[in-house]
HTML snippet that shows the backbone in 3Dmol.js (N, CA, C, O; Angstrom):
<script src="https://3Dmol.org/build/3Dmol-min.js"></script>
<div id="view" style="width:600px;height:400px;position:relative"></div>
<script>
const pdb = `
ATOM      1  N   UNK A   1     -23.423  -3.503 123.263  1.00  0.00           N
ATOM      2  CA  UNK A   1     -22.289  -2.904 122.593  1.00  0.00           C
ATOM      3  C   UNK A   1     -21.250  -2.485 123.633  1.00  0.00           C
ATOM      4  O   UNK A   1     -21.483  -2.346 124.834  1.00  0.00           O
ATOM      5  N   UNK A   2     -19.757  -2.254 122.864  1.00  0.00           N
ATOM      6  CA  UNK A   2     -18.750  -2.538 124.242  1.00  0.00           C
ATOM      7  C   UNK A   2     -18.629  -0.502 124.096  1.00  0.00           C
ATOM      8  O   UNK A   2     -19.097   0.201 123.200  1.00  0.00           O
ATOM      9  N   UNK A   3     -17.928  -0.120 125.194  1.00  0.00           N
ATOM     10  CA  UNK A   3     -17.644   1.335 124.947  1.00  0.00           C
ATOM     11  C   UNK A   3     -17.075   1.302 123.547  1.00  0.00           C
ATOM     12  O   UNK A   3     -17.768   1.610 122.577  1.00  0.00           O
ATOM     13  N   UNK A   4     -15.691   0.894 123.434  1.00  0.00           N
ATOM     14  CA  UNK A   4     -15.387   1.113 122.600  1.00  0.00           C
ATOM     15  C   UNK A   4     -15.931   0.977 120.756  1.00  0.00           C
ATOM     16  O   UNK A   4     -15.475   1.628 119.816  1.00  0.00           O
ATOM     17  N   UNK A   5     -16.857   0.075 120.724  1.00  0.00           N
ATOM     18  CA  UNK A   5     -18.428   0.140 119.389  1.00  0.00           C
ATOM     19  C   UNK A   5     -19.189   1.599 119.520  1.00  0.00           C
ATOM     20  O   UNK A   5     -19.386   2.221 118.476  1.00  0.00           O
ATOM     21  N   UNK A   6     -19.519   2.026 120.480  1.00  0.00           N
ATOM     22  CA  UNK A   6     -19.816   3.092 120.703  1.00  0.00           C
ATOM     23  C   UNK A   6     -19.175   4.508 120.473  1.00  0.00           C
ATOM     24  O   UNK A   6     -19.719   5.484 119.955  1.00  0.00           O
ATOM     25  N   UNK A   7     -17.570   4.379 121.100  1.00  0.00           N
ATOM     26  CA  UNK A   7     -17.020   5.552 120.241  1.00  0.00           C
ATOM     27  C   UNK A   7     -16.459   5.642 119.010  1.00  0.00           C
ATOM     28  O   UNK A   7     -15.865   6.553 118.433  1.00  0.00           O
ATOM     29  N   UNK A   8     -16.743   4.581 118.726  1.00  0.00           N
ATOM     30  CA  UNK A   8     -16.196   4.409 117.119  1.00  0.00           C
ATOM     31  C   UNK A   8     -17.500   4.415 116.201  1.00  0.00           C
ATOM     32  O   UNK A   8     -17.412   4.424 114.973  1.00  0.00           O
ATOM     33  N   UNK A   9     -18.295   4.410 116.647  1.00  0.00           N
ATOM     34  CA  UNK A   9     -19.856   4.822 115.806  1.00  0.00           C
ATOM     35  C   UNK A   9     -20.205   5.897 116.049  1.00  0.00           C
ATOM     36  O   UNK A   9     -21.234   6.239 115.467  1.00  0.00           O
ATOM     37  N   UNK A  10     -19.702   6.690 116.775  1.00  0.00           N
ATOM     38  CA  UNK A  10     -19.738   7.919 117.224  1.00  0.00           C
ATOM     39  C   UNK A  10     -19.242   8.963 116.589  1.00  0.00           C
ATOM     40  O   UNK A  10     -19.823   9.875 116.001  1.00  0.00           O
ATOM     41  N   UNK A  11     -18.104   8.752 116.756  1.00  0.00           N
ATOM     42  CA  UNK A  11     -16.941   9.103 115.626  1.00  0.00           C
ATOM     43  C   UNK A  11     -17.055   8.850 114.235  1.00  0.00           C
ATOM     44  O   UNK A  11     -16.721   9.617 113.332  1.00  0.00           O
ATOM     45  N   UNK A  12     -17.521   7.789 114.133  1.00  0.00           N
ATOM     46  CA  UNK A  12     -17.610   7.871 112.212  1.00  0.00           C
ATOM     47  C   UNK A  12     -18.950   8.547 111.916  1.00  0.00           C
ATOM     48  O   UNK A  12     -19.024   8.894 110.737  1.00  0.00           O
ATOM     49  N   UNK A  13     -20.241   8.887 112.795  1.00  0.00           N
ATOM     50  CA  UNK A  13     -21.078  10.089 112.834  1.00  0.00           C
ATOM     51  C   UNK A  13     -20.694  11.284 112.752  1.00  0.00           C
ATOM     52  O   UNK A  13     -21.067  12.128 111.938  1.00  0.00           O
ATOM     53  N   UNK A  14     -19.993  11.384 113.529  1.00  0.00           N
ATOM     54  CA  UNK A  14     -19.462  12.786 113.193  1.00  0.00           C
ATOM     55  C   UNK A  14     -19.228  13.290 112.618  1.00  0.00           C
ATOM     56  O   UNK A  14     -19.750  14.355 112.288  1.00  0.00           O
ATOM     57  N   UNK A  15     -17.916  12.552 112.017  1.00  0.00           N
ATOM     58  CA  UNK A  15     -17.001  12.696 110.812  1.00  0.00           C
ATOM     59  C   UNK A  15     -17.982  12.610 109.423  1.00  0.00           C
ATOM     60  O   UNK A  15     -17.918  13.296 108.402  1.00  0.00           O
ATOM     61  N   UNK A  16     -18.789  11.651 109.727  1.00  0.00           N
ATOM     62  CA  UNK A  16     -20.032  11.936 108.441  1.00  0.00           C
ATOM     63  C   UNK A  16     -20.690  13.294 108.166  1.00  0.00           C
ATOM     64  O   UNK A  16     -20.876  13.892 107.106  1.00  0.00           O
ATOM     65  N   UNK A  17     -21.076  13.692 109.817  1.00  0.00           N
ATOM     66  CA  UNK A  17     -21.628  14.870 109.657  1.00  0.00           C
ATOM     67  C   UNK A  17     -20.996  16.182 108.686  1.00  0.00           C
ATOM     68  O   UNK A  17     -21.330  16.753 107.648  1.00  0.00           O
ATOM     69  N   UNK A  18     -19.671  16.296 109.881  1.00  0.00           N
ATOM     70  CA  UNK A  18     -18.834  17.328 109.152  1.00  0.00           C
ATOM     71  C   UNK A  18     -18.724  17.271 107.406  1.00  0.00           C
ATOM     72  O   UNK A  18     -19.077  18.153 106.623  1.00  0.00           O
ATOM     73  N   UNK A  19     -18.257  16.246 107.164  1.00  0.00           N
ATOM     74  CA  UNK A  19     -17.911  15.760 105.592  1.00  0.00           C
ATOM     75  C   UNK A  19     -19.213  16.313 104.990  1.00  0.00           C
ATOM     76  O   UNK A  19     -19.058  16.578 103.798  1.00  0.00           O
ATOM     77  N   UNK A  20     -20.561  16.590 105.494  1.00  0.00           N
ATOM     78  CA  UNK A  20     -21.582  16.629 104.543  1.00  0.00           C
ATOM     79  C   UNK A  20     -21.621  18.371 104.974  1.00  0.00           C
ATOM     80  O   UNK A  20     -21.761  19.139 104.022  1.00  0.00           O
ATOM     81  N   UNK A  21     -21.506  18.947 106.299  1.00  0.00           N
ATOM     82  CA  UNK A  21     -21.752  20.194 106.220  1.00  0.00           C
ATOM     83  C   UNK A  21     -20.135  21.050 105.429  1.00  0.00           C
ATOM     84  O   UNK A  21     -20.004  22.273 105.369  1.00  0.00           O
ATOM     85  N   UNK A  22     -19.659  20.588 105.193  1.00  0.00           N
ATOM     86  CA  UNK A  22     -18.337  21.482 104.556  1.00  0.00           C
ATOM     87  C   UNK A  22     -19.000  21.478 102.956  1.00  0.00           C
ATOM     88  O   UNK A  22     -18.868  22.485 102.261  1.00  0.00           O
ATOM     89  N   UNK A  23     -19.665  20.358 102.477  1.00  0.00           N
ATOM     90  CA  UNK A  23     -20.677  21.099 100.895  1.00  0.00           C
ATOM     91  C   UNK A  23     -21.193  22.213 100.782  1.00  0.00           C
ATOM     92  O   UNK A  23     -20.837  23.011  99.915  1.00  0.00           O
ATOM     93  N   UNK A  24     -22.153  22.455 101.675  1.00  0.00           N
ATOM     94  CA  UNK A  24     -22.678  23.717 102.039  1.00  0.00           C
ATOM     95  C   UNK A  24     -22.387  24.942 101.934  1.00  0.00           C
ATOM     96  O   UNK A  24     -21.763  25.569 102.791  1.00  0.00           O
ATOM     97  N   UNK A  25     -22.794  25.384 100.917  1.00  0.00           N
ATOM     98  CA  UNK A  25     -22.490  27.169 100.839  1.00  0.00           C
ATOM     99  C   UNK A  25     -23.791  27.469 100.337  1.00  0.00           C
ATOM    100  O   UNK A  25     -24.678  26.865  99.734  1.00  0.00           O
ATOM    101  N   UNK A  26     -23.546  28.926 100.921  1.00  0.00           N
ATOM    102  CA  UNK A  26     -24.811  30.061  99.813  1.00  0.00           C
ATOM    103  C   UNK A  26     -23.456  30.909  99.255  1.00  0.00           C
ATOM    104  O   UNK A  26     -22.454  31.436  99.736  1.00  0.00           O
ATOM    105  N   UNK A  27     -24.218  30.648  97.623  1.00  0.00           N
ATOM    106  CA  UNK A  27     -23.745  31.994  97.262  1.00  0.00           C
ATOM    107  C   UNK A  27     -24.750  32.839  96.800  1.00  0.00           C
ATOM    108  O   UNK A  27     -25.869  32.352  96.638  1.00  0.00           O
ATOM    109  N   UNK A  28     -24.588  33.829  96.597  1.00  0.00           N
ATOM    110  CA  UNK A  28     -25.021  35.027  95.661  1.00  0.00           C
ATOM    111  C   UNK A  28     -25.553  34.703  94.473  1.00  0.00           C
ATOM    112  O   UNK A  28     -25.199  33.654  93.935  1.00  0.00           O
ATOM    113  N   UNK A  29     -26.406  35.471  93.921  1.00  0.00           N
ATOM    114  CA  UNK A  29     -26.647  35.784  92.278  1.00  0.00           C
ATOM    115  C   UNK A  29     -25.036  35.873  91.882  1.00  0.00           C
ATOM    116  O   UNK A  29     -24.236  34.941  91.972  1.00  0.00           O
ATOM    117  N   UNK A  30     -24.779  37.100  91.462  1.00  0.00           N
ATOM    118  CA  UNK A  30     -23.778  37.561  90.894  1.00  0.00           C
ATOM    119  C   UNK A  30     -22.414  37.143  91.146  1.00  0.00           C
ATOM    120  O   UNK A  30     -21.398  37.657  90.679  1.00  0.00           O
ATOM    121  N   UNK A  31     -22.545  35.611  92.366  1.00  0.00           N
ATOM    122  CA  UNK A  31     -21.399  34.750  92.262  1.00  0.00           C
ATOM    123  C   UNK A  31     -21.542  33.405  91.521  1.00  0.00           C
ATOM    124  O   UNK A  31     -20.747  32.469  91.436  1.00  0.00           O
ATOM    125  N   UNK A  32     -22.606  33.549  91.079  1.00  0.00           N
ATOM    126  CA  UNK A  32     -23.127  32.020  90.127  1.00  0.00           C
ATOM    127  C   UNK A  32     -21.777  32.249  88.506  1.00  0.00           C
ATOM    128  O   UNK A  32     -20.903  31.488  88.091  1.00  0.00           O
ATOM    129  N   UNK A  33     -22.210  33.566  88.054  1.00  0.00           N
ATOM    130  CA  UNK A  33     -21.278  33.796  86.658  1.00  0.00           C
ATOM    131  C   UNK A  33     -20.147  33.340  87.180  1.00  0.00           C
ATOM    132  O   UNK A  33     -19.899  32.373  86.460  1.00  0.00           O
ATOM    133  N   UNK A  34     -19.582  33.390  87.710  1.00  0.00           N
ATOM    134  CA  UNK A  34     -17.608  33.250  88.311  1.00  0.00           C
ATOM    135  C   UNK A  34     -17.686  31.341  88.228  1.00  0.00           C
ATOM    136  O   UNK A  34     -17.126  30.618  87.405  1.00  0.00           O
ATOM    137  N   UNK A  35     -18.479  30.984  89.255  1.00  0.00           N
ATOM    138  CA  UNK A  35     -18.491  29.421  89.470  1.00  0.00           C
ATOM    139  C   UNK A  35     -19.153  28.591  88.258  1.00  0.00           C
ATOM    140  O   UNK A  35     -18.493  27.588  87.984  1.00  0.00           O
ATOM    141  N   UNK A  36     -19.970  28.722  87.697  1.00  0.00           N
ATOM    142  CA  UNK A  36     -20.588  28.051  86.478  1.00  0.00           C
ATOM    143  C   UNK A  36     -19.389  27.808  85.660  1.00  0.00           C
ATOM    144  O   UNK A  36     -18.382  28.494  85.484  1.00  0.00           O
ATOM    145  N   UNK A  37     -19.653  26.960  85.324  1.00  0.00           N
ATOM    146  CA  UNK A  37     -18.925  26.303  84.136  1.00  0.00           C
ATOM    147  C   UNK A  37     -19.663  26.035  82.681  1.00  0.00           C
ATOM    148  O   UNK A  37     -20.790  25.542  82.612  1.00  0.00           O
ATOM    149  N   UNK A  38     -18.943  26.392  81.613  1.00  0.00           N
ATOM    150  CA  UNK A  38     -19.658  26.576  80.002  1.00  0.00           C
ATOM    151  C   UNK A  38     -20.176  25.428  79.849  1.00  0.00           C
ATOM    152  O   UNK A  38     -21.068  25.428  79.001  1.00  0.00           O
ATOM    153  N   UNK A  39     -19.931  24.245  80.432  1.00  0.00           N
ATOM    154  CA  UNK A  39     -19.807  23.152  79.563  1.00  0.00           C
ATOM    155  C   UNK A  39     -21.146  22.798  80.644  1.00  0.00           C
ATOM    156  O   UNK A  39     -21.362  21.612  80.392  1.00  0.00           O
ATOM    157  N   UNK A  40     -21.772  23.063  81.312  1.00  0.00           N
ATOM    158  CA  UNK A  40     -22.801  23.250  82.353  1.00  0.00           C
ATOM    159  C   UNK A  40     -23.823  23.959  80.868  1.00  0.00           C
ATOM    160  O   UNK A  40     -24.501  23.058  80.375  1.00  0.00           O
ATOM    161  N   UNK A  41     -23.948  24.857  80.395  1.00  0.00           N
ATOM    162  CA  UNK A  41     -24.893  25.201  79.631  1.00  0.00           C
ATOM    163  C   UNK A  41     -25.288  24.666  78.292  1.00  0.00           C
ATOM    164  O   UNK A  41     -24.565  24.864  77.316  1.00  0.00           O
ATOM    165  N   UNK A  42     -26.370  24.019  78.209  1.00  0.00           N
ATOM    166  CA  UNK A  42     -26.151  23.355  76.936  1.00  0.00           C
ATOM    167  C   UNK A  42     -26.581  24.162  75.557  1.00  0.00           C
ATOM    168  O   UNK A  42     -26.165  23.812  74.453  1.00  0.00           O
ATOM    169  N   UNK A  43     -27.622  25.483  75.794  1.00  0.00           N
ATOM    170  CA  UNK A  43     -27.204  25.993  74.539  1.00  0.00           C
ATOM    171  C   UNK A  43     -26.468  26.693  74.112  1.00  0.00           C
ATOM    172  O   UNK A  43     -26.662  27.234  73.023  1.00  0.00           O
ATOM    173  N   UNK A  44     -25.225  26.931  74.958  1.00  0.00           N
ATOM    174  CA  UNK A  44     -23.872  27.700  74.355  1.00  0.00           C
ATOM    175  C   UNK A  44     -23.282  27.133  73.558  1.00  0.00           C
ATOM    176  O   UNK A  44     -22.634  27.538  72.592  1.00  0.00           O
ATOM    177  N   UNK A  45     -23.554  25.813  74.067  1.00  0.00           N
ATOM    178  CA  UNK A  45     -22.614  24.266  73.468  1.00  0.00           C
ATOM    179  C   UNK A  45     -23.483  23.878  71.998  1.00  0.00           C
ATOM    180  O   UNK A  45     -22.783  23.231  71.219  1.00  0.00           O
ATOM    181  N   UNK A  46     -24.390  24.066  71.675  1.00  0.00           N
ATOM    182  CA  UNK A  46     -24.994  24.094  70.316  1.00  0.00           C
ATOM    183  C   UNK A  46     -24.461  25.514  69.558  1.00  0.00           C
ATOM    184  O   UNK A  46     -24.173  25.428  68.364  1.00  0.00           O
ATOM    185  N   UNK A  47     -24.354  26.581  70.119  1.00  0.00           N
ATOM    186  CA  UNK A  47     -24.072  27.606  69.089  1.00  0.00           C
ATOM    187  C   UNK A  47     -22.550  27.413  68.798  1.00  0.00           C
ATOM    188  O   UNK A  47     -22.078  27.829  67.741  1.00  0.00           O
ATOM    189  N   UNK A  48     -21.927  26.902  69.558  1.00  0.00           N
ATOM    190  CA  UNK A  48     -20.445  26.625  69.654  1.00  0.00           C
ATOM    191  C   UNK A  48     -20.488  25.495  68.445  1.00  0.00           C
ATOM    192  O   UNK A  48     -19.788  25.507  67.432  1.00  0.00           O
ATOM    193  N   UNK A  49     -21.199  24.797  68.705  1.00  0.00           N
ATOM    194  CA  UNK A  49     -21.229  23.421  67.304  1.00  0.00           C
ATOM    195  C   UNK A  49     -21.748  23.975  65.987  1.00  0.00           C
ATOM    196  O   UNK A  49     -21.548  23.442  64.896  1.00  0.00           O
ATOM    197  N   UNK A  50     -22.331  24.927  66.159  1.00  0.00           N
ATOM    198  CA  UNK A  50     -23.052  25.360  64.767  1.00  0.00           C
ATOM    199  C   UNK A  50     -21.522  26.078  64.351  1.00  0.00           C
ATOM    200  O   UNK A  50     -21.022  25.763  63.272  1.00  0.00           O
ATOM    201  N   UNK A  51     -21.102  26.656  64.890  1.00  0.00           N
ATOM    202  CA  UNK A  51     -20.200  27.927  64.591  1.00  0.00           C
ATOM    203  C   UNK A  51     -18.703  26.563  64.197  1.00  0.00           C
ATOM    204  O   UNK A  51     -17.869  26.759  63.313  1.00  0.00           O
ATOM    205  N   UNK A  52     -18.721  25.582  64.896  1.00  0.00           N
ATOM    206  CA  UNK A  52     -17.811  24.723  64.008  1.00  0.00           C
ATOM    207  C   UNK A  52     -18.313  24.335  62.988  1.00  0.00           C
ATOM    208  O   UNK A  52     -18.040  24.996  61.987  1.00  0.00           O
ATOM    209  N   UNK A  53     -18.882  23.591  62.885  1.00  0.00           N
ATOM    210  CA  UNK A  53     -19.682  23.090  61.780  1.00  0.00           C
ATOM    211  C   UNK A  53     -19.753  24.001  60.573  1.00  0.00           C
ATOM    212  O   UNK A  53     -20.005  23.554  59.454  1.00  0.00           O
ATOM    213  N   UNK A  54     -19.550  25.159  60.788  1.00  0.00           N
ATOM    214  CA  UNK A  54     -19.594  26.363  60.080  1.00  0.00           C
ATOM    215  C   UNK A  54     -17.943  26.856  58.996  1.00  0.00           C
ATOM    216  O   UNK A  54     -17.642  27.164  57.843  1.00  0.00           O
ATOM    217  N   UNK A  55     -17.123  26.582  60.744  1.00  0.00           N
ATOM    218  CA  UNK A  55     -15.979  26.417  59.935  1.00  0.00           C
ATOM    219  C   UNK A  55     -15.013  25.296  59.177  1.00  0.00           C
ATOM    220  O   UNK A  55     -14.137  25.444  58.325  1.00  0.00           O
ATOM    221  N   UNK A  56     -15.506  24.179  59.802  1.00  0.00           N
ATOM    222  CA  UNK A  56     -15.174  23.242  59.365  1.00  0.00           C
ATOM    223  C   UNK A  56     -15.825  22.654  57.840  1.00  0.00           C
ATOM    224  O   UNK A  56     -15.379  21.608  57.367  1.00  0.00           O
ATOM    225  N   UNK A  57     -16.831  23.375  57.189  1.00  0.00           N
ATOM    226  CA  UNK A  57     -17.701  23.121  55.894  1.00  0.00           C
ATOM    227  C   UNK A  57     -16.674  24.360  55.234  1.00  0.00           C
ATOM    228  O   UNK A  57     -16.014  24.018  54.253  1.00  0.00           O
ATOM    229  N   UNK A  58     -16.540  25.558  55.656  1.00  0.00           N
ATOM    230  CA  UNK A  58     -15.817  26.437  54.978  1.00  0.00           C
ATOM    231  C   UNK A  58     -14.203  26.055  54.531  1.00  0.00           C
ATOM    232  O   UNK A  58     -13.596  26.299  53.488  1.00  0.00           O
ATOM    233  N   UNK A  59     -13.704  25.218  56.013  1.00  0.00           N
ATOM    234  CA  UNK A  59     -12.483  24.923  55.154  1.00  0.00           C
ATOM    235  C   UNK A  59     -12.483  23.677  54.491  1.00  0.00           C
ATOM    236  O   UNK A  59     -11.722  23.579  53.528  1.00  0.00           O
ATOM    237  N   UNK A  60     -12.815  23.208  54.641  1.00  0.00           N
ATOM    238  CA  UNK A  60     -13.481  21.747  53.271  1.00  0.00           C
ATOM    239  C   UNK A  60     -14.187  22.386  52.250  1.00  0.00           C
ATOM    240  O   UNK A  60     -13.969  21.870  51.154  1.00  0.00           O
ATOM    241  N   UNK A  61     -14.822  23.164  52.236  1.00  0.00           N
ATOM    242  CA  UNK A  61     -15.632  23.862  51.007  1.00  0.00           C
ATOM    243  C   UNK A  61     -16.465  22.195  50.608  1.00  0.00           C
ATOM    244  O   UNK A  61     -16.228  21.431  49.672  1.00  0.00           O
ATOM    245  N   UNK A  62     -17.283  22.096  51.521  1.00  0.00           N
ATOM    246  CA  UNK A  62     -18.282  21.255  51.689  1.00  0.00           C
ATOM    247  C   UNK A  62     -19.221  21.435  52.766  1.00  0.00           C
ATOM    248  O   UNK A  62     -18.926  21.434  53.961  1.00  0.00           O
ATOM    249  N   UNK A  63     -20.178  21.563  52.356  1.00  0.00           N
ATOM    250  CA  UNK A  63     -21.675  20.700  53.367  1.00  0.00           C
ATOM    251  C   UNK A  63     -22.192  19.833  53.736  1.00  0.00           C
ATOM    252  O   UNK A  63     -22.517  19.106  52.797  1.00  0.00           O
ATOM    253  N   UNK A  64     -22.469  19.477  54.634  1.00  0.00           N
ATOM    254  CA  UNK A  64     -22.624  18.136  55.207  1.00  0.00           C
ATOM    255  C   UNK A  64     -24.072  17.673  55.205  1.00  0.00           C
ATOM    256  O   UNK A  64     -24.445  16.979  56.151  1.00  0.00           O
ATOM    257  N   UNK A  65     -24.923  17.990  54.236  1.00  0.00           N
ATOM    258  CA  UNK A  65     -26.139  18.038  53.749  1.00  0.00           C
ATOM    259  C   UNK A  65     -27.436  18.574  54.758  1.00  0.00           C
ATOM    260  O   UNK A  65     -28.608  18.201  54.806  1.00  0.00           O
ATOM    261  N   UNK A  66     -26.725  19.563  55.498  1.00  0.00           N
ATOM    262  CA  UNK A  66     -27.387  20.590  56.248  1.00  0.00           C
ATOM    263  C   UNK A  66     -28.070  21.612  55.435  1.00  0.00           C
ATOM    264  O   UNK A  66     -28.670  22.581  55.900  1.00  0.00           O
ATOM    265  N   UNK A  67     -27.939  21.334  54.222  1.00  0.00           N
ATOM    266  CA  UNK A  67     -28.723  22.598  53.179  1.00  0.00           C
ATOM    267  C   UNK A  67     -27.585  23.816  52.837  1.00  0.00           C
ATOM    268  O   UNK A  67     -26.456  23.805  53.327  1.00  0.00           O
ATOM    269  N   UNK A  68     -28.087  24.882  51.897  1.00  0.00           N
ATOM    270  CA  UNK A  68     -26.761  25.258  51.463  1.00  0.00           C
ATOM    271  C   UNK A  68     -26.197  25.518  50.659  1.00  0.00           C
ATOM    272  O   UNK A  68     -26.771  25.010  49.695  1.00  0.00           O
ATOM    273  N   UNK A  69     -25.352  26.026  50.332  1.00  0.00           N
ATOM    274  CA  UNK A  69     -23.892  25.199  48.897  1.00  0.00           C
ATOM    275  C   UNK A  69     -22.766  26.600  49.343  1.00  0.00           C
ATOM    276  O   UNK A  69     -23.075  27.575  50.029  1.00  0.00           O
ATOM    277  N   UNK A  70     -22.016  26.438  48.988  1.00  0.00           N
ATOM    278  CA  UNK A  70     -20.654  27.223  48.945  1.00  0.00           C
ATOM    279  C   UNK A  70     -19.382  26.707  49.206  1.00  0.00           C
ATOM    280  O   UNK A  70     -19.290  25.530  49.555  1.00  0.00           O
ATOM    281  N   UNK A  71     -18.271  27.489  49.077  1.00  0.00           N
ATOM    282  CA  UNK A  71     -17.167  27.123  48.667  1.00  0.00           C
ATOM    283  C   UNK A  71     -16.313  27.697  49.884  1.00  0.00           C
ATOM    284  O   UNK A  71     -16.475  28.348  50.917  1.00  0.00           O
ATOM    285  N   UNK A  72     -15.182  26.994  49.061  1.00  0.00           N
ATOM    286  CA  UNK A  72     -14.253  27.315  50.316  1.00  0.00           C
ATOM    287  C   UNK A  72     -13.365  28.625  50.899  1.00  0.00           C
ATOM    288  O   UNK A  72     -12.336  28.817  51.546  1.00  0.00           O
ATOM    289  N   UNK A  73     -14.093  29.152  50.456  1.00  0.00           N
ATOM    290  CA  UNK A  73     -13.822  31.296  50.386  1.00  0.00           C
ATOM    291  C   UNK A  73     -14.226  31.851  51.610  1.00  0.00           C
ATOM    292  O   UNK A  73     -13.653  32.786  52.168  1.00  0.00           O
ATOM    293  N   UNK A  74     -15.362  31.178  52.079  1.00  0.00           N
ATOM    294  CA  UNK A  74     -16.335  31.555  53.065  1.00  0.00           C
ATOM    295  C   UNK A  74     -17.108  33.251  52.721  1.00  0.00           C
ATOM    296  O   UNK A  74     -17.347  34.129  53.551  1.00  0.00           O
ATOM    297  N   UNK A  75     -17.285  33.269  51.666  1.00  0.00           N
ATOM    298  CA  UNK A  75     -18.113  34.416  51.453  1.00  0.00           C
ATOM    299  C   UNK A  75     -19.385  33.937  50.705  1.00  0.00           C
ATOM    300  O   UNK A  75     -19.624  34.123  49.511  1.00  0.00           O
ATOM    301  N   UNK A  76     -20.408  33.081  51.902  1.00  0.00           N
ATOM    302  CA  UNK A  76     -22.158  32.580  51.775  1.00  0.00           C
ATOM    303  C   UNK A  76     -22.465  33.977  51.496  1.00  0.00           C
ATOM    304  O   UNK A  76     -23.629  34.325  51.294  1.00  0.00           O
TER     305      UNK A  76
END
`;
const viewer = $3Dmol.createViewer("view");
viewer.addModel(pdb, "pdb");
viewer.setStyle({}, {cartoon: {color: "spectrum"}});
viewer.zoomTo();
viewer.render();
</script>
């Protein structure tokens, strides 16, 4: 290999390296709530669908044969 294969494999090591240690963090417990994202939890995302599903049968004053019956008042 000529020098110059060498510092250019060298260099793109490096640069690999860095690129992978800048991922790297610790956080905290109580910095997880701030960074998480909702759409990361999947049973928020079911109560969120029930709770449409909920309103969306109320303003149709229909059920979607989820069991049931009522109208479009929303007083089940």
């Amino acid at each position: 290999m000529t020098r110059n294969t060498r510092l250019l494999l060298a260099s793109l090591l490096l640069l690999a390296l860095q690129l992978l240690a800048v991922g790297c963090a610790t956080i905290k417990p109580y910095e997880r709530e701030l960074l998480a994202q909702r759409i990361m939890d999947f049973d928020k995302a079911k109560a969120e669908e029930a709770k449409e599903r909920h309103w969306l049968e109320t303003l149709e004053g229909s059920t979607g044969g989820i069991g049931g019956s009522g109208g479009g008042c929303a007083c089940n």
